[in-house]
MARLUMDO-332029 format. One record per residue (C-alpha): residue in three letters; x, y, z. Coordinates in steps of 0.02 Angstrom, whole numbers, padded with zeros to 5 digits, always signed. Each point is the difference from the previous one (the first is absolute). Layout:
! residues N
ALAXYZ...
This chain:
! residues 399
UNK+00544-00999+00181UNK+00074+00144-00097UNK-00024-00030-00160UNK-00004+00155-00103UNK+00048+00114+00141UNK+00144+00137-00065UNK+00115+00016+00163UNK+00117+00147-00028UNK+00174-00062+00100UNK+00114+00153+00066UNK+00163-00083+00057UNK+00134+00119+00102UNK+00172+00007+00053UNK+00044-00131+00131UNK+00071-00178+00008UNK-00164-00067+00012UNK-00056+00050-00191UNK+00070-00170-00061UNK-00168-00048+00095UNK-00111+00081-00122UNK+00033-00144-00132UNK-00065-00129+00106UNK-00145+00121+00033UNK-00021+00020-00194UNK+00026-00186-00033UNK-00171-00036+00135UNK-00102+00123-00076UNK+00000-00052-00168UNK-00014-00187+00050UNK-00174+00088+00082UNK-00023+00074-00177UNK+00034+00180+00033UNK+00091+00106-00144UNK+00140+00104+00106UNK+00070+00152-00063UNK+00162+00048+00112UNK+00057+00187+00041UNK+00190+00012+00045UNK+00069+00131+00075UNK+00197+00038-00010UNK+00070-00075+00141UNK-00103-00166-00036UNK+00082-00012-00159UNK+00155-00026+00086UNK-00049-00153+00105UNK-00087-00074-00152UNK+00001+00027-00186UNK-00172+00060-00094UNK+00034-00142-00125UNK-00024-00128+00134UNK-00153+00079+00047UNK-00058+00026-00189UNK+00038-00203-00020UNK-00112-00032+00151UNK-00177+00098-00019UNK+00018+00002-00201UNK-00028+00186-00001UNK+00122+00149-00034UNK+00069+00071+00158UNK-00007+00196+00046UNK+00158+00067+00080UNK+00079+00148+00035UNK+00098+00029-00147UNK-00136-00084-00119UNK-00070+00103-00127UNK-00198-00091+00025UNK-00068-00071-00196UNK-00157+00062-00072UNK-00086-00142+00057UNK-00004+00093+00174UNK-00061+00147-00058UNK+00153+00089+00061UNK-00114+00015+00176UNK-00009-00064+00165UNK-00167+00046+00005UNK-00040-00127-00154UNK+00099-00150+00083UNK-00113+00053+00154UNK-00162-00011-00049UNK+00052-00192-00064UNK+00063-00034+00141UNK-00127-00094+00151UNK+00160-00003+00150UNK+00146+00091+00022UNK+00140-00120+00103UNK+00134+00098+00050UNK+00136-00136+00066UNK+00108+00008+00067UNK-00011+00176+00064UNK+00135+00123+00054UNK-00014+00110+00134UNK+00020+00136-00141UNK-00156-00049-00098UNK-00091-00016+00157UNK+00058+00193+00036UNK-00041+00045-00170UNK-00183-00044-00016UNK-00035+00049+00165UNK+00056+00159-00032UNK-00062+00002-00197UNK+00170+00030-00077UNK-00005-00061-00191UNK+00173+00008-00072UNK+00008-00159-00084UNK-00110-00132-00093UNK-00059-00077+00156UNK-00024+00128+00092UNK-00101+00085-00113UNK-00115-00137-00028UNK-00036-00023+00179UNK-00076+00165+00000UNK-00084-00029-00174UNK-00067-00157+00066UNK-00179-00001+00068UNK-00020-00208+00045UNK+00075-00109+00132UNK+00153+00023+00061UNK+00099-00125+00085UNK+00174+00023+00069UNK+00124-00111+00073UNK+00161+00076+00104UNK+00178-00068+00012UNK+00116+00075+00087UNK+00124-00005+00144UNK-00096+00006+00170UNK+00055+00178+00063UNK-00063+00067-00157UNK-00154-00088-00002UNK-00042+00058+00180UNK+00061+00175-00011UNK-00138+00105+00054UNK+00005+00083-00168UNK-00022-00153-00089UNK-00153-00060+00125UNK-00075+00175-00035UNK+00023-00001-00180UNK-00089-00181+00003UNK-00133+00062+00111UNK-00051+00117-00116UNK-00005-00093-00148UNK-00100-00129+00094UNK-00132+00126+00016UNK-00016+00050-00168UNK-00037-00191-00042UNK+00153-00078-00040UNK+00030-00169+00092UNK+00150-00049+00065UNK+00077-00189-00016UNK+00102+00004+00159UNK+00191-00047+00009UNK+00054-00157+00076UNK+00121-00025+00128UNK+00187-00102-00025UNK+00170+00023-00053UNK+00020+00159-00120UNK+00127+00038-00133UNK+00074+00117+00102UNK+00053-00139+00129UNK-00116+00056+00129UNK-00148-00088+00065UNK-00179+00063+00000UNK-00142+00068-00075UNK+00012+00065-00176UNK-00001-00186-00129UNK-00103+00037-00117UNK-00176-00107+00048UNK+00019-00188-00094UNK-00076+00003-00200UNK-00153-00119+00074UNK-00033+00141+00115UNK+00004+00135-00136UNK-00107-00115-00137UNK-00123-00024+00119UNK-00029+00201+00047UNK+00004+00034-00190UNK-00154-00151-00027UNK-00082+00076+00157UNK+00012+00183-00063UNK-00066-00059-00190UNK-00142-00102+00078UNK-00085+00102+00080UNK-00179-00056+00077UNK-00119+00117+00068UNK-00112-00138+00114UNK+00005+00099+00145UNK-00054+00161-00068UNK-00149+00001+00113UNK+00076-00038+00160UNK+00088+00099+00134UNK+00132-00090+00085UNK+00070+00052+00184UNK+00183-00067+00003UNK+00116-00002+00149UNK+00183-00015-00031UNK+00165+00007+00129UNK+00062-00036+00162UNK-00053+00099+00147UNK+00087+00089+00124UNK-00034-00009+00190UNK+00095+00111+00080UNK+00129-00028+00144UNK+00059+00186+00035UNK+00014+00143-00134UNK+00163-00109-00079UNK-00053-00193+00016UNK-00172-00087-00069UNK-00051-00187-00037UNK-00030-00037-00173UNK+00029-00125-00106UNK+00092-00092-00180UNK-00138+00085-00097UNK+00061+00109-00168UNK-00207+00038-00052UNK+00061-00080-00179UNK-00150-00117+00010UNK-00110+00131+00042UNK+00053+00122-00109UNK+00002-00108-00163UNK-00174-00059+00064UNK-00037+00181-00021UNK+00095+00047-00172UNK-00112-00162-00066UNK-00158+00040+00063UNK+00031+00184-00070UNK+00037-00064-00192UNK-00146-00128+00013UNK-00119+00138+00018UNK-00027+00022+00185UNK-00024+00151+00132UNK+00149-00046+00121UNK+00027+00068+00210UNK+00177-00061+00036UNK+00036+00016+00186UNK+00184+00002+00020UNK+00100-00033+00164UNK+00178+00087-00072UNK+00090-00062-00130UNK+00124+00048-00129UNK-00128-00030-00140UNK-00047+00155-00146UNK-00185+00015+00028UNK-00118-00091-00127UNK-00027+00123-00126UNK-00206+00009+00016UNK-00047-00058+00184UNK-00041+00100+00134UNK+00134-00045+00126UNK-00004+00022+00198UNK+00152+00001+00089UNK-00013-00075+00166UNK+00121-00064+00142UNK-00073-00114+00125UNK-00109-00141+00038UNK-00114+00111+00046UNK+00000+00133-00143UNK-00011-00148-00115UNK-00177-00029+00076UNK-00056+00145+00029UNK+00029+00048-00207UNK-00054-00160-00052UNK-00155+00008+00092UNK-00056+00166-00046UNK+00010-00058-00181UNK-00077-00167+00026UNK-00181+00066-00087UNK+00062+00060-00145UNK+00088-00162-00047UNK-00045-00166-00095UNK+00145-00087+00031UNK+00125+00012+00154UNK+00179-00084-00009UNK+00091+00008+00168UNK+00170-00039-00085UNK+00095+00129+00143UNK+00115-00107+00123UNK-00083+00094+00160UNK+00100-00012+00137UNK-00083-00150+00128UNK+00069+00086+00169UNK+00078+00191+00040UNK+00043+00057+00158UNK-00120+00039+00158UNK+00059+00144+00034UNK+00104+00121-00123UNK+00116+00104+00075UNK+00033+00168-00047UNK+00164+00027+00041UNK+00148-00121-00096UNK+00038-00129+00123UNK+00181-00004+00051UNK+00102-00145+00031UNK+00068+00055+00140UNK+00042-00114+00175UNK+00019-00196-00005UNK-00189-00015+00026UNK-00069-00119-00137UNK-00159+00094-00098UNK-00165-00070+00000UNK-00098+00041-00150UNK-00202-00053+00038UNK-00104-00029-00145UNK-00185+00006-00051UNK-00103-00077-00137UNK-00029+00123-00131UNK-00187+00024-00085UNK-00032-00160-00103UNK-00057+00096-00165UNK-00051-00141-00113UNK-00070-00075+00124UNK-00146+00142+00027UNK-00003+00057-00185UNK-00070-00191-00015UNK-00144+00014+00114UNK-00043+00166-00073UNK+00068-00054-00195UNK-00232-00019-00038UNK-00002-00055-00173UNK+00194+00082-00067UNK+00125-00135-00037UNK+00152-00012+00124UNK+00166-00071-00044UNK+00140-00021+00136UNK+00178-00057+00009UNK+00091-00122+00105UNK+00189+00011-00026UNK+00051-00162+00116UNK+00177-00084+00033UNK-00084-00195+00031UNK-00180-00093-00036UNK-00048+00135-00132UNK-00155-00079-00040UNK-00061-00047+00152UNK+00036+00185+00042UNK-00078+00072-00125UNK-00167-00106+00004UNK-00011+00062+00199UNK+00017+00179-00055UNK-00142-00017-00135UNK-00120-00076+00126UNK+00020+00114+00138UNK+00018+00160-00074UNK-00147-00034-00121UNK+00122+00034-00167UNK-00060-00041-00152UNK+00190-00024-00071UNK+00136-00027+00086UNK+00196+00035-00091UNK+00108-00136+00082UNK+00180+00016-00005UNK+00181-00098+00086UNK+00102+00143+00032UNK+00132-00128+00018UNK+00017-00043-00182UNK+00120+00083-00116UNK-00073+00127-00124UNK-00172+00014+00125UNK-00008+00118+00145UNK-00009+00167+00034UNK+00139+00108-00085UNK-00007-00130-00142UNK-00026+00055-00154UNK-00087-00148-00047UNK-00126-00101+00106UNK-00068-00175+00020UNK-00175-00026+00061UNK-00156-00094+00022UNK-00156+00052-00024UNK-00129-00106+00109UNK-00175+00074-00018UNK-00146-00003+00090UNK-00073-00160-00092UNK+00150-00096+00065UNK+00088-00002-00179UNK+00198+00020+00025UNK+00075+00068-00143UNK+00205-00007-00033UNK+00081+00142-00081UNK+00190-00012-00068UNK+00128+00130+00034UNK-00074+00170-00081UNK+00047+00185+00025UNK-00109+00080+00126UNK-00124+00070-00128UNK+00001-00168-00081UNK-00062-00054+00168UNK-00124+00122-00002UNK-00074-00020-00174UNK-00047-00189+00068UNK-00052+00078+00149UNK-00136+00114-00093UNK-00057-00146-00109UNK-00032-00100+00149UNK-00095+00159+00053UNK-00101+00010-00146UNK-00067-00176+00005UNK-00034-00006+00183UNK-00142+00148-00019UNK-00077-00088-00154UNK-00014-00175+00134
C-alpha cells in the first residue's frame, strides 16, 4: 500500500525511541524507503547504526556532517520526501515547531517542509497535559499537522496515564491514510455532530455523558482530507479543532438542535455521531444547590428534544447516518433505531467491549444499512472507522 512512498522518520529523545525500529521495520515490509532524522538526545537511547541497519539509508544526526548525495539541504531531502513522521515526539519538538525555532536538522526541516506532517507525542502525563503543551498542539493542529494521540498505561517514569506513545498499528495506519488520500466526497457538504451534552443542574452541576467527540471528530478530519465541506457541531471536548471545518460550539440538547437544524439545507449528508444527553432537569436552578438539612433531594427530569429523530422526517432526499452505542442486543438495537428514525446508516457499537466505547481510541462497530446488509468491522482507530464509514456512504447514494 506504500510502495514507493519516501517517509522521512524524525526520532527524539525519550525511552520510547527504541519504538521507531519496529515502526521502520512495518514500513518497509509496506514498501516505503525511510530516511530517519535523529536528534541528540535520541542518539542516546539508540545508536544511528541501528537505525542505518534498519531503513538501508544513511542517517542525519546532530553531529553528522550530511554527504553530497543530500545536497547538503534540508530543503532537497524535503521535496523527496511525501510524509514527515515525527515519533516519538518530545514536548521540546512539539514547542519548537509550534513556535518555528530551527536550531537543528529537524527542526529546520520541519519548517522547510511543505507536505504532510504527522506527529506522535510521548511523554510523561503532566507534561503532555500542561496547558502549554495543549496550546502548542492546538496550534499546530491548525496549521494542518495531525496528531496520532498518546495512549494511556504504565509510563517509564513509573506513573500511570496518558502519554505511551499510540501502538505502531495505530501509527502505520495514519501514515497509509495520510498517503492515500481520496477526494470522493469533494462535492458534498457534510453536517457532523460530535460530544456529549450538558443539561444543566445549577451554574456548577449538568448531566452529560461518557462521550470524548473522538468519533465525531475523526469523522470530521476524514471527511475534510477526502475532499468534503465539513459543519462539526461540538458539545465540549478537549479535542484541537479540525483544521478546515467550520466548527460550532454548543452545550445542550437543545443548542445541539437548534445549530444542527439551521444548517440542515445546506447539507448532503448528516451524521448525528454526538452522545445527546436523553433527559436534563425540569427545572434548572440558578442558584448552586446546597446540601444542607437531612432532607433527601429530588432531582425531576424531562425528555430532552429527540434530534435524529426530527432531522429524519425532515432528512428529503440527504443521506442520514446515526449511532447507537448499546451495552446488550446491539443488533436488535440498532435495526429499531434505523426504522424509526428513518436513518439511512446506522454505526452500531458495545460500549462494553474492550478497545470500543467512547474515550477509546479505537472502536468496534457495525454498520447495518438501510437495505438490511450488516457489515462487521475489526478493531480500527477511530478514523479507520470512519474511512469505512464514508465508503459505505459513497455506495449507498450510487443504490
Amino acid at each position: 500500500m506504500l510502495n514507493g512512498k519516501k517517509i522521512t522518520l524524525g526520532i527524539t529523545g525519550g525511552i520510547a525511541a527504541y519504538k521507531a525500529c519496529e515502526i521502520v521495520r512495518e514500513l518497509r515490509k509496506e514498501g516505503a524507503s525511510v530516511t530517519a532524522i535523529m536528534t541528540k538526545n535520541s542518539c542516546k537511547f539508540i545508536t544511528p547504526l541501528t537505525l542505518q541497519t534498519l531503513t538501508k539509508n544513511r542517517v542525519i544526526t546532530e553531529q553528522y556532517d550530511l554527504p553530497s548525495e543530500f545536497d547538503v539541504s534540508h530543503i532537497s531531502l524535503g521535496k523527496e520526501t511525501d510524509l514527515l513522521l515525527i515519533a516519538p515526539a518530545t514536548a521540546n519538538i512539539i514547542a519548537k515547531f509550534a513556535s518555528g525555532i530551527a536550531d537543528d536538522f529537524l527542526s529546520t526541516f520541519y519548517l522547510a517542509f511543505k507536505g504532510k506532517t504527522l506527529i506522535a507525542p510521548a511523554m510523561n502525563s503532566n507534561m503532555y497535559l500542561h496547558p502549554t503543551t495543549k496550546k502548542n498542539i492546538k496550534k499546530l493542529s491548525s496549521l494542518g499537522v495531525e496528531f496520532i494521540e498518546p495512549q494511556k498505561g504504565d509510563l517509564a517514569c513509573g506513573d500511570e496515564g496518558i502519554g505511551r506513545l499510540a501502538a505502531v498499528s495505530i501509527i502505520i495506519q495514519k501514515i497509509k491514510e495520510a498517503l492515500t488520500q481520496r477526494l470522493d466526497l469533494k462535492n458534498e457538504k457534510i453536517l457532523i455532530t460530535a460530544g456529549g451534552t450538558h443539561e444543566a443542574i445549577d451554574p456548577v452541576r449538568y448531566i452529560t455523558n461518557r462521550s470524548s467527540g473522538k468519533m465525531g471528530y475523526a469523522l470530521a478530519r476524514v471527511a475534510l482530507a477526502r475532499g468534503a465541506d465539513v459543519i462539526l457541531v461540538s458539545a465540549p471536548t478537549n479535542l484541537p479543532s479540525p483544521a478546515g471545518s467550520k466548527i460550532i460550539n454548543v452545550l445542550s440538547a437543545s443548542q445541539m438542535r437548534e445549530a444542527v437544524l439551521k444548517n440542515l439545507s445546506e447539507s448532503t449528508i448528516i451524521i448525528k455521531a454526538a452522545a445527546v444527553s436523553d433527559f436534563k432537569p425540569k427545572k434548572e436552578s440558578y442558584a448552586k444547590i446546597k446540601k444542607d438539612g437531612k432532607e433527601p433531594i429530588t432531582l425531576e427530569l424531562e425528555k430532552t428534544p429527540d434530534i435524529l429523530h426530527e432531522v429524519g422526517k425532515k432528512k428529503g432526499k440527504r443521506l442520514l447516518v446515526g449511532f447507537a452505542a448499546e451495552t446488550e442486543n446491539l443488533i436488535k438495537n440498532a435495526q429499531k433505531k434505523l426504522k424509526e428514525k428513518n436513518c439511512d446508516l446506522i454505526v452500531a457499537n458495545d460500549v462494553t467491549q474492550l478497545g470500543a466505547g467512547f474515550v477509546s481510541d479505537t472502536n468496534i462497530v457495525k454498520l447495518i444499512d438501510r437495505n438490511g446488509k450488516i457489515e462487521d468491522l475489526p478493531k480500527l482507530s477511530k478514523e479507520g472507522v470512519a474511512e469505512k464509514i464514508f465508503d459505505k456512504i459513497i455506495n449507498l447514494k450510487k443504490s
